[in-house]
C-alpha positions as CSV (number, residue, x, y, z in Angstrom):
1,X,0.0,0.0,0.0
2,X,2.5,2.6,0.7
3,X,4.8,1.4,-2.2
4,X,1.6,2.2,-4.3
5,X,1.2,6.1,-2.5
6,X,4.5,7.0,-3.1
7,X,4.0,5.8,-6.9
8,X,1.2,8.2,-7.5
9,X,3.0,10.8,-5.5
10,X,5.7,10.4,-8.1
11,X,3.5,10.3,-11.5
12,X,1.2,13.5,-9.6
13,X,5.1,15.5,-9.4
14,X,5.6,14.3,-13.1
15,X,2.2,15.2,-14.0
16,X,2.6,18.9,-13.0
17,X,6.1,19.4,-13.2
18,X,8.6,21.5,-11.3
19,X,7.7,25.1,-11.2
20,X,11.1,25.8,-9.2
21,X,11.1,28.9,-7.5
22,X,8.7,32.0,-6.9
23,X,9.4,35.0,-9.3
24,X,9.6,37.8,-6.7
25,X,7.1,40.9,-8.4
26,X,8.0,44.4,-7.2
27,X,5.4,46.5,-5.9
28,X,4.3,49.6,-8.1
29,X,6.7,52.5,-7.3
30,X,5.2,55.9,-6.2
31,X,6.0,58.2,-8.5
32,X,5.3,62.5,-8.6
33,X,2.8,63.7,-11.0
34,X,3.2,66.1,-13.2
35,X,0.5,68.6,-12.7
36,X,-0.8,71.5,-15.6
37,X,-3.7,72.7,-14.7
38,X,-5.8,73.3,-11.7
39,X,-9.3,74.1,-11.2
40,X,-11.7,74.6,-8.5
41,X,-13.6,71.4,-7.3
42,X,-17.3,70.1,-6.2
43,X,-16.9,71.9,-3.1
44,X,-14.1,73.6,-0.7
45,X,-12.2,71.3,0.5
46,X,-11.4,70.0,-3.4
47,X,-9.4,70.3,-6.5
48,X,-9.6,69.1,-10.0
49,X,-6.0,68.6,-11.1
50,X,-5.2,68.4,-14.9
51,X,-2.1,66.1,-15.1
52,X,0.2,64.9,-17.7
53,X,0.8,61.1,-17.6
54,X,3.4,58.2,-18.9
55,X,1.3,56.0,-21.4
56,X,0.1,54.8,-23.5
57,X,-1.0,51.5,-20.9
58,X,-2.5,53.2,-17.5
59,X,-0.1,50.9,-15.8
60,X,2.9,53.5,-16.1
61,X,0.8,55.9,-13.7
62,X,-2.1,54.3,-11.8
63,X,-4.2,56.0,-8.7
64,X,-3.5,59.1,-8.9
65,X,-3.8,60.6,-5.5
66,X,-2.6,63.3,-3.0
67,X,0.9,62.6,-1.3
68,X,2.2,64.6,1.6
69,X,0.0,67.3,2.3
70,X,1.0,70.4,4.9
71,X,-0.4,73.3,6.1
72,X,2.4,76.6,6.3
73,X,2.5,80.0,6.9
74,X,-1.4,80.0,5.5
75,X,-0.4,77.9,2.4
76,X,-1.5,74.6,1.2
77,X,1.5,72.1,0.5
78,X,1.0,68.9,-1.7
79,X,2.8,66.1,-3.5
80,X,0.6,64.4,-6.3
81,X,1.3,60.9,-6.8
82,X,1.0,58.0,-9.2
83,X,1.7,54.2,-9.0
84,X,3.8,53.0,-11.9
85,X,3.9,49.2,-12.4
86,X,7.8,48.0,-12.7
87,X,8.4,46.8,-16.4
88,X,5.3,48.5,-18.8
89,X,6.7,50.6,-21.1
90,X,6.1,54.0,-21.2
91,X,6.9,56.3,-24.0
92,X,3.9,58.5,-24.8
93,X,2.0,61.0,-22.7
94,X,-1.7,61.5,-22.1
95,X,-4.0,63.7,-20.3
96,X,-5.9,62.9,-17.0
97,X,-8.2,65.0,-14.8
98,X,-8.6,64.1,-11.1
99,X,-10.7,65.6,-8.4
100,X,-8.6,65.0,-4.8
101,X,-9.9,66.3,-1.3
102,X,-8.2,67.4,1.0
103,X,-8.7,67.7,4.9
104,X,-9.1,71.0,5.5
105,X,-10.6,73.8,3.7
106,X,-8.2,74.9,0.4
107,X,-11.2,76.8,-1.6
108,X,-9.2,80.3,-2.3
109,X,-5.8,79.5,-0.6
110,X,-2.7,79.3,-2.3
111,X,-1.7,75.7,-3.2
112,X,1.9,74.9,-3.0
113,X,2.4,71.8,-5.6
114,X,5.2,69.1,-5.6
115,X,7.1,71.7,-3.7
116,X,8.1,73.7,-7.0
117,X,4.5,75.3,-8.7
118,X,2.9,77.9,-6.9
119,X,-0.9,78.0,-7.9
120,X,-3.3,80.9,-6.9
121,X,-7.3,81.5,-7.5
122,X,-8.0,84.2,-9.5
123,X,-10.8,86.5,-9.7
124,X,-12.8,83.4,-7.9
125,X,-12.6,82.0,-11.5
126,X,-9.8,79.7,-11.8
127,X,-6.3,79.0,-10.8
128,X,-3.3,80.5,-12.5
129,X,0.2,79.1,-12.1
130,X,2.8,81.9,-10.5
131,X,5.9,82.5,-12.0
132,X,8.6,81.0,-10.3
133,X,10.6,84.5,-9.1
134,X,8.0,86.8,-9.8
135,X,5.3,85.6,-7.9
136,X,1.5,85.4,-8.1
137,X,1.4,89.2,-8.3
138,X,4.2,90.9,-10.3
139,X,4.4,94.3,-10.0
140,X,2.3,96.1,-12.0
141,X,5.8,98.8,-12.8
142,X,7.3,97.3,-15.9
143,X,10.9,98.7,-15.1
144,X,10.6,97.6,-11.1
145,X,13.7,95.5,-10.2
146,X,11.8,92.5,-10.1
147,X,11.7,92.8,-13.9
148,X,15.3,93.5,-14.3
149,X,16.0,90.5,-12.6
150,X,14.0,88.3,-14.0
151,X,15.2,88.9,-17.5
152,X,18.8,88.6,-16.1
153,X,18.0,85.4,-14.9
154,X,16.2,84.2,-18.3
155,X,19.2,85.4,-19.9
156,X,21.7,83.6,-17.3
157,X,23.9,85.9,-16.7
158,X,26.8,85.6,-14.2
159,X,26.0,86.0,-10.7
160,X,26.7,89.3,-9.2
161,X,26.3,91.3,-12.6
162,X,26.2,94.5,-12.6
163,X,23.1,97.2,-14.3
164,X,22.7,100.6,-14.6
165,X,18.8,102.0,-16.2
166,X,19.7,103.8,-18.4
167,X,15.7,104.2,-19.6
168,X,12.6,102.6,-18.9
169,X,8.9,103.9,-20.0
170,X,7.2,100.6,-19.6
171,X,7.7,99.8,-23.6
172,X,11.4,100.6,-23.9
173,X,14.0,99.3,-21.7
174,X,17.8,100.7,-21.7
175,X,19.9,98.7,-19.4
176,X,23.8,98.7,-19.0
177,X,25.2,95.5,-17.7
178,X,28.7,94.9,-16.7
179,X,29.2,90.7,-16.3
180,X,32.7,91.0,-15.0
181,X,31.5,93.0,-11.8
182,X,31.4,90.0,-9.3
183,X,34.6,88.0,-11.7
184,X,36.8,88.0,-8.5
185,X,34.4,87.2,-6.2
186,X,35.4,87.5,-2.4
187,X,39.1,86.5,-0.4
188,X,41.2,87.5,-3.4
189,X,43.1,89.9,-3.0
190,X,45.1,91.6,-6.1
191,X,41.9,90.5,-8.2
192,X,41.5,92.5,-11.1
193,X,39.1,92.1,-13.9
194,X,38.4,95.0,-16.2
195,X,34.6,96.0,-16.7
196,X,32.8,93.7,-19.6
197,X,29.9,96.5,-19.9
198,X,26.9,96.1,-22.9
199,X,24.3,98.4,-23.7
200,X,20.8,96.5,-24.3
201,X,18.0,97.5,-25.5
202,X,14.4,95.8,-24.7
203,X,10.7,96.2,-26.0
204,X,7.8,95.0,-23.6
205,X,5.9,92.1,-24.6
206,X,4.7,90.2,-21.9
207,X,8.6,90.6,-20.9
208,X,11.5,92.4,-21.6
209,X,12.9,91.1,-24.5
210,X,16.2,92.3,-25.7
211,X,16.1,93.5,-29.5
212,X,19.2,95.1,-29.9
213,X,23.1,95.7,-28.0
214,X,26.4,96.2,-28.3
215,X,29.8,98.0,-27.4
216,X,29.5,101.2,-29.3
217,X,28.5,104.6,-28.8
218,X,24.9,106.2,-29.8
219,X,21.9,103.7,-31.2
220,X,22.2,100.1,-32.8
221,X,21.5,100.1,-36.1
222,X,19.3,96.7,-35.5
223,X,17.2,99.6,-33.3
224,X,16.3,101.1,-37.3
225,X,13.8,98.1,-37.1
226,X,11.6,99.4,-34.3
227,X,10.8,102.9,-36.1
228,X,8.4,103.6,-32.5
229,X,12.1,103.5,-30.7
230,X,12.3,107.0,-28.8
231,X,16.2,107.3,-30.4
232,X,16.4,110.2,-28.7
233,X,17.3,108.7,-25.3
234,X,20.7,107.1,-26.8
235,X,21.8,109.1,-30.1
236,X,23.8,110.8,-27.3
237,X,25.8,108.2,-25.1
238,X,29.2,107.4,-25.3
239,X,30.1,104.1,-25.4
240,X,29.5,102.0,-22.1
């Protein structure tokens, strides 16, 4: 009798085979959303959140959800998740809307996402993102600093540069900038490096955007393109 169990132990195990071991499967990953649009939601204490997704297969960015979420200094800080499944390939983008709530009351405050974009309400309508160094409110005054330094930045120019206004009536912007100013930077004594100065020009549109520069005494020629240019303010200065 027991010869004959262990037989058909043996012709089951043939039967069915050896499947060896497991295959360990790793758990979906967590990954950060990319979010591009926010809107109000059902009711105060949500958000619909346009976001842009891995795809094509909803596998590369599954449940999308609310992370970490804070409350500081009166705004509303939140990371916006997805679970992406380990090897689906991902190589296209699509669009997803999701409505998340939150615990606590965000209906008109400033929402602080994946600790980089700074969303505001506006006008009670909808949600506008803030520029990253400007703010949600950039100051109405075209030629305030803010301005200058913003197109500095867009233009990367050395830390520590150096500008002098030469103009500035909201459509025109004359700005003399001197990279070498912060060259030798601190604890170097004997440092020298001679002035690098350019004259730029700027017209307004949405920004300052530099249309013409250079080296040399009086106007540009590239400035015989923008006939509206009030010439007057550089047919008279001496090189930079």
């Amino acid at each position: 009798m027991l010869a004959s169990l262990a037989g058909l132990v043996t012709l089951v195990a043939c039967a069915t085979g050896d499947p060896g071991p497991l295959r360990s499967v790793p758990p979906p990953a967590p990954s950060q959303a990319e979010v591009v649009g926010v809107h109000p939601g059902p009711d105060e204490r949500s958000v619909v959140l346009d976001l842009r997704l891995l795809g094509p297969d909803p596998a590369c960015g599954r449940d999308p959800r609310l992370g970490v979420v804070s409350d500081e200094a009166g705004l509303v800080f939140a990371n916006i998740v997805v679970d992406v499944e380990p090897d689906v390939a991902c190589d296209e983008y699509r669009s997803v809307s999701v409505t998340v709530s939150f615990d606590m009351v965000v209906s008109g405050r400033v929402l602080v996402l994946n600790n980089s974009q700074t969303w505001e309400l506006i006008d009670g309508a909808d949600y506008q993102l803030c520029a990253e160094r400007l703010g949600c409110h950039p100051p109405a005054d075209r030629c305030d600093r803010a301005w200058i330094d913003e197109l500095l930045f867009q233009a990367d120019t050395p830390q520590h540069t150096y500008t002098n206004t030469v103009h500035c009536d909201q459509t025109w912007l004359v700005l003399e900038i001197n990279t070498n100013a912060g060259a030798c930077g601190a604890g170097r004594p004997g440092c020298s490096a001679p002035p690098n100065t350019r004259r730029v020009f700027y017209e307004w549109r949405d920004r300052w955007v530099a249309i013409a520069g250079g080296q040399d005494a009086g106007c540009p020629a590239e400035l015989d393109d923008y006939p509206a240019f009030p010439t007057e303010v550089c047919a008279g200065l001496p090189a930079p």
